[in-house]
N, CA, C and O of each residue as an XYZ file, in Angstrom:
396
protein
N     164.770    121.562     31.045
C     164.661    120.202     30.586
C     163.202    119.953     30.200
O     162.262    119.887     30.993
N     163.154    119.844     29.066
C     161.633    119.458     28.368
C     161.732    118.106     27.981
O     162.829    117.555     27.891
N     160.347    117.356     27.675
C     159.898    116.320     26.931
C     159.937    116.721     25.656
O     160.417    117.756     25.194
N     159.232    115.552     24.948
C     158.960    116.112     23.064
C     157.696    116.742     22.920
O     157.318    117.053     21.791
N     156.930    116.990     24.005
C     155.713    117.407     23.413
C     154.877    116.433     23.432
O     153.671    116.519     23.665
N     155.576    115.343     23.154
C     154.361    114.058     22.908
C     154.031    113.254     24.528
O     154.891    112.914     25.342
N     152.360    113.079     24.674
C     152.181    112.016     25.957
C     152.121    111.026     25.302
O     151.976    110.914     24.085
N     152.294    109.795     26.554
C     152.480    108.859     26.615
C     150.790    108.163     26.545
O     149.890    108.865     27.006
N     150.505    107.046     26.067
C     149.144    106.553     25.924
C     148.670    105.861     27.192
O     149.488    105.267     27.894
N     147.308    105.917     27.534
C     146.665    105.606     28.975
C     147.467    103.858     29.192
O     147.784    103.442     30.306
N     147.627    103.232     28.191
C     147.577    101.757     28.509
C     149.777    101.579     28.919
O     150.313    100.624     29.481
N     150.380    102.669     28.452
C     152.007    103.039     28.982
C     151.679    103.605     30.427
O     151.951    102.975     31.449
N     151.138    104.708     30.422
C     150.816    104.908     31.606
C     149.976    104.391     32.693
O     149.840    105.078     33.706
N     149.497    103.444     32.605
C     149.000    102.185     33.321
C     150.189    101.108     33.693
O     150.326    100.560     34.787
N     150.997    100.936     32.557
C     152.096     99.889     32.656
C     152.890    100.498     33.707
O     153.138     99.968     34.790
N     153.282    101.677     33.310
C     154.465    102.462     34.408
C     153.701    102.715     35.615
O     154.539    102.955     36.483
N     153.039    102.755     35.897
C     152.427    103.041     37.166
C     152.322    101.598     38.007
O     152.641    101.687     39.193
N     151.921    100.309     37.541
C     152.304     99.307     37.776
C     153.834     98.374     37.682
O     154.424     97.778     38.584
N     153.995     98.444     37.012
C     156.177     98.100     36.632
C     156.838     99.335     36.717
O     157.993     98.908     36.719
N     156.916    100.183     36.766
C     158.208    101.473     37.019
C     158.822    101.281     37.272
O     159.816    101.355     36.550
N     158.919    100.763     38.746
C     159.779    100.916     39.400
C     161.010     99.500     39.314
O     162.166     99.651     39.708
N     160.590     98.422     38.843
C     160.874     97.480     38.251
C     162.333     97.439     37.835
O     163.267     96.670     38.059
N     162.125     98.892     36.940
C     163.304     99.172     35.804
C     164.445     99.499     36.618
O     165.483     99.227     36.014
N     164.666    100.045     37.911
C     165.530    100.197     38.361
C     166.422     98.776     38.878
O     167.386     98.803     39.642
N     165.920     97.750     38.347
C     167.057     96.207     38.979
C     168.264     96.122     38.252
O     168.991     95.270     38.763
N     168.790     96.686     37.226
C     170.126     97.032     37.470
C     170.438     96.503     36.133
O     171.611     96.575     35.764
N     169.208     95.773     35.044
C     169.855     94.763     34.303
C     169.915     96.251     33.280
O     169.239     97.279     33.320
N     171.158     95.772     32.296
C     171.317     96.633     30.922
C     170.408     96.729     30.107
O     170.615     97.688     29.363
N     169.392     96.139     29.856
C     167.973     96.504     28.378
C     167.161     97.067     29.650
O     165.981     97.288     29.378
N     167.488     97.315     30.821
C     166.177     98.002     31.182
C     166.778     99.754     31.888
O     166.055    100.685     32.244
N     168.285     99.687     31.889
C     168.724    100.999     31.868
C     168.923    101.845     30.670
O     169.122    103.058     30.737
N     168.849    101.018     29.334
C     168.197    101.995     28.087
C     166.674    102.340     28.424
O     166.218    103.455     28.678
N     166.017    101.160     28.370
C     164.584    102.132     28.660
C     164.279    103.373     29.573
O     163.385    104.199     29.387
N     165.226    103.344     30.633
C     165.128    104.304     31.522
C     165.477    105.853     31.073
O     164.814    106.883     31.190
N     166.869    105.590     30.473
C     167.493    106.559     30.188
C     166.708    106.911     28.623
O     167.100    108.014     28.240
N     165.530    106.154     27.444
C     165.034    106.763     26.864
C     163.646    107.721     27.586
O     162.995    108.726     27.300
N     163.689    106.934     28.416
C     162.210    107.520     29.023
C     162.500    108.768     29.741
O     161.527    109.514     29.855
N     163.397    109.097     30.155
C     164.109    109.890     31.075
C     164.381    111.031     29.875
O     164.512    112.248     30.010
N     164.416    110.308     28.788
C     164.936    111.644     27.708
C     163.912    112.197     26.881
O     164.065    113.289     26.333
N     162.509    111.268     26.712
C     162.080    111.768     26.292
C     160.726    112.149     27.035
O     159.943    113.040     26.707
N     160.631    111.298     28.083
C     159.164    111.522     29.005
C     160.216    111.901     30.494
O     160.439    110.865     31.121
N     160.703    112.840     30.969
C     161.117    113.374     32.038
C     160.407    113.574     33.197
O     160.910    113.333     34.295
N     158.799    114.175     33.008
C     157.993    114.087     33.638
C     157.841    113.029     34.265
O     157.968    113.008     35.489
N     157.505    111.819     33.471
C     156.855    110.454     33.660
C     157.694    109.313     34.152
O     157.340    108.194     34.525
N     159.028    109.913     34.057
C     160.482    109.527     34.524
C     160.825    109.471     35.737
O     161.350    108.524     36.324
N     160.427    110.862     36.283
C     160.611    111.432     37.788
C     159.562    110.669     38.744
O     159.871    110.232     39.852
N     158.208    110.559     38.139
C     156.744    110.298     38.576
C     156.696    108.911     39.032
O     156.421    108.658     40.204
N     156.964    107.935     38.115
C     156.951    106.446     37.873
C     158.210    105.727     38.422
O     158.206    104.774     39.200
N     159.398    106.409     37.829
C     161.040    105.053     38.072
C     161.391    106.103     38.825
O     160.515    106.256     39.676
N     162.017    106.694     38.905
C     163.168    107.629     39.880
C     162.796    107.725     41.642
O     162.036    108.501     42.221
N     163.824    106.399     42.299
C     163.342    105.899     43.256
C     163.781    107.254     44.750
O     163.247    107.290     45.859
N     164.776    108.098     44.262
C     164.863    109.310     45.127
C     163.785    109.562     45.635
O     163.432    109.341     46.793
N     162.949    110.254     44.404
C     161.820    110.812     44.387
C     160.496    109.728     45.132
O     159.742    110.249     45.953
N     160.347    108.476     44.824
C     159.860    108.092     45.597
C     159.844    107.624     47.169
O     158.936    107.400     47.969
N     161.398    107.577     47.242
C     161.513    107.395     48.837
C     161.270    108.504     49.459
O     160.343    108.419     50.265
N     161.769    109.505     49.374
C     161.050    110.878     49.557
C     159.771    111.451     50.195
O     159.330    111.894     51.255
N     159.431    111.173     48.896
C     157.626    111.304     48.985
C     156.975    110.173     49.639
O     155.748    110.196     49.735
N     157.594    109.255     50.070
C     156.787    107.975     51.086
C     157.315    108.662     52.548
O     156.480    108.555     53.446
N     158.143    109.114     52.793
C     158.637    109.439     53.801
C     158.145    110.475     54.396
O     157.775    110.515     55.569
N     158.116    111.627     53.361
C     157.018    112.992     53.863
C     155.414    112.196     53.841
O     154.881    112.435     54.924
N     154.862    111.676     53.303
C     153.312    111.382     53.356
C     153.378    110.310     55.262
O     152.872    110.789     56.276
N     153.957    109.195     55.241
C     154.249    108.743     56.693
C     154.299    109.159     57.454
O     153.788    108.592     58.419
N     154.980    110.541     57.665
C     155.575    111.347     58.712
C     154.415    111.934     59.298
O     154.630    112.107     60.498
N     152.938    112.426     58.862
C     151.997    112.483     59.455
C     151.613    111.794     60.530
O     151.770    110.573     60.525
N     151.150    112.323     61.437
C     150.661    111.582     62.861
C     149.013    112.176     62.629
O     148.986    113.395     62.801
N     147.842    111.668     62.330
C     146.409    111.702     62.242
C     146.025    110.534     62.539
O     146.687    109.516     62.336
N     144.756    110.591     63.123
C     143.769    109.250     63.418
C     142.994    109.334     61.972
O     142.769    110.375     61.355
N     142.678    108.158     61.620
C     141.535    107.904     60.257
C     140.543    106.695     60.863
O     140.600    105.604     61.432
N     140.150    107.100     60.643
C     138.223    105.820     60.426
C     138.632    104.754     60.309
O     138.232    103.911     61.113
N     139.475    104.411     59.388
C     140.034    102.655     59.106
C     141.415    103.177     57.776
O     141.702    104.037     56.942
N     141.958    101.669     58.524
C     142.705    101.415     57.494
C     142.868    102.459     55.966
O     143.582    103.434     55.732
N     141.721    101.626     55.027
C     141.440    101.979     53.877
C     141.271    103.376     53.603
O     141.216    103.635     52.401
N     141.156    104.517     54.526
C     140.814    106.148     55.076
C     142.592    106.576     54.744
O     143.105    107.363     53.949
N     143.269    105.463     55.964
C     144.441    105.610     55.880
C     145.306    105.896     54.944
O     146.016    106.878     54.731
N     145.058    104.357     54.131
C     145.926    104.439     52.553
C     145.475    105.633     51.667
O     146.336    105.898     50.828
N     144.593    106.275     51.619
C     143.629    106.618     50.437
C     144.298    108.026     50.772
O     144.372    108.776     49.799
N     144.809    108.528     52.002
C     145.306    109.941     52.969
C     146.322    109.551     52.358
O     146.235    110.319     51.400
N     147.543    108.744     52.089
C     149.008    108.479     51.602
C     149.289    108.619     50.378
O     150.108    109.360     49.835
N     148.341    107.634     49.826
C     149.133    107.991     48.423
C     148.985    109.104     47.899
O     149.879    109.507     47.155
N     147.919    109.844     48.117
C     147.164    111.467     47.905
C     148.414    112.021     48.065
O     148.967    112.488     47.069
N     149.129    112.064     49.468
C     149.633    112.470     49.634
C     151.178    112.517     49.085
O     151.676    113.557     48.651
N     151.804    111.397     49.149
C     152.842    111.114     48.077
C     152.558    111.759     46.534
O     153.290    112.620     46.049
N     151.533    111.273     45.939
C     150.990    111.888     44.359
C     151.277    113.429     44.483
O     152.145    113.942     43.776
N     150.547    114.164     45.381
C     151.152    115.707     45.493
C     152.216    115.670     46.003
O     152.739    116.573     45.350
N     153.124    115.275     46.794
C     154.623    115.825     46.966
C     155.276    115.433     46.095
O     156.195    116.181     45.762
N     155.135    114.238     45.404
C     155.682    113.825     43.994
C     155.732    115.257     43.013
O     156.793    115.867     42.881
N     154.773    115.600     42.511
C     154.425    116.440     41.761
C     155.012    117.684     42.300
O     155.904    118.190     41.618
N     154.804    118.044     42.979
C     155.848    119.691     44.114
C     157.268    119.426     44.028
O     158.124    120.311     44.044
N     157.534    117.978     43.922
C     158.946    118.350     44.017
C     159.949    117.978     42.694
O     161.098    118.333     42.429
N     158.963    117.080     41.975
C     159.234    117.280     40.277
C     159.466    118.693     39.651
O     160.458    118.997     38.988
N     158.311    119.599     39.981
C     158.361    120.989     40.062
C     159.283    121.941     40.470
O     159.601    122.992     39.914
N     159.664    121.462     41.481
C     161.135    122.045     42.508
C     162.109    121.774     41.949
O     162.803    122.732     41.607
N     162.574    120.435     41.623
C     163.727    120.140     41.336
C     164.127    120.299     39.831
O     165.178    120.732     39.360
N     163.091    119.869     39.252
C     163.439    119.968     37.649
C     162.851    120.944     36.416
O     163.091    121.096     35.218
N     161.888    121.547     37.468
C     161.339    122.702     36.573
C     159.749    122.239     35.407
O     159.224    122.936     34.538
N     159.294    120.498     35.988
C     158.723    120.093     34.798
C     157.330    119.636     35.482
O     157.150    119.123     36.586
N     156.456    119.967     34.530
C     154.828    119.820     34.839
C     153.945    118.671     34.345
O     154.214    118.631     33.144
N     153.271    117.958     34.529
C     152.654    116.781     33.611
C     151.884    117.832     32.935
O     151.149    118.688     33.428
N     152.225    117.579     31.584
C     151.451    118.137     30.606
C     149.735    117.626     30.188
O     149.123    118.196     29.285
């Protein structure tokens, strides 16, 4: 399963990283966008909306038991961590790399 070749521009990928997950509320104009994005950005599909993949990867990054300095040490250890299991298991499951 490939993309077109083509990335997506910093100011889409800003949007999806902020609204992604959004798209999954169930309405019909936002399960075409999904399913174009899904067809043609697969990568960015898995990464951003595909809430499997994110419950997942919140669940393995949590599951750590470490002390941190503060809070802010804390978060900064999670999402790191989610961002790489995201990516390992995009890899695993679908065979696809951010280009």
């Amino acid at each position: 399963m490939k993309g077109n070749g083509m990335k997506l521009d910093k100011e889409t990928i800003k949007w999806l990283r902020i609204y992604g997950y959004t798209l999954n509320n169930g309405d019909e104009r936002f399960e075409k966008i999904k399913n174009k994005l899904k067809e043609m950005y697969p990568y960015e599909y898995y990464f951003y909306i595909d809430l499997d993949i994110k419950r997942e990867s919140e669940e393995y990054a949590l599951s750590y038991q470490a002390v941190y300095e503060n809070q802010k040490e804390y978060w900064r250890v999670v999402k790191k961590r989610i961002r790489e299991y995201k990516k390992k298991q995009i890899k695993k499951l679908y065979g696809l790399k951010n280009s």
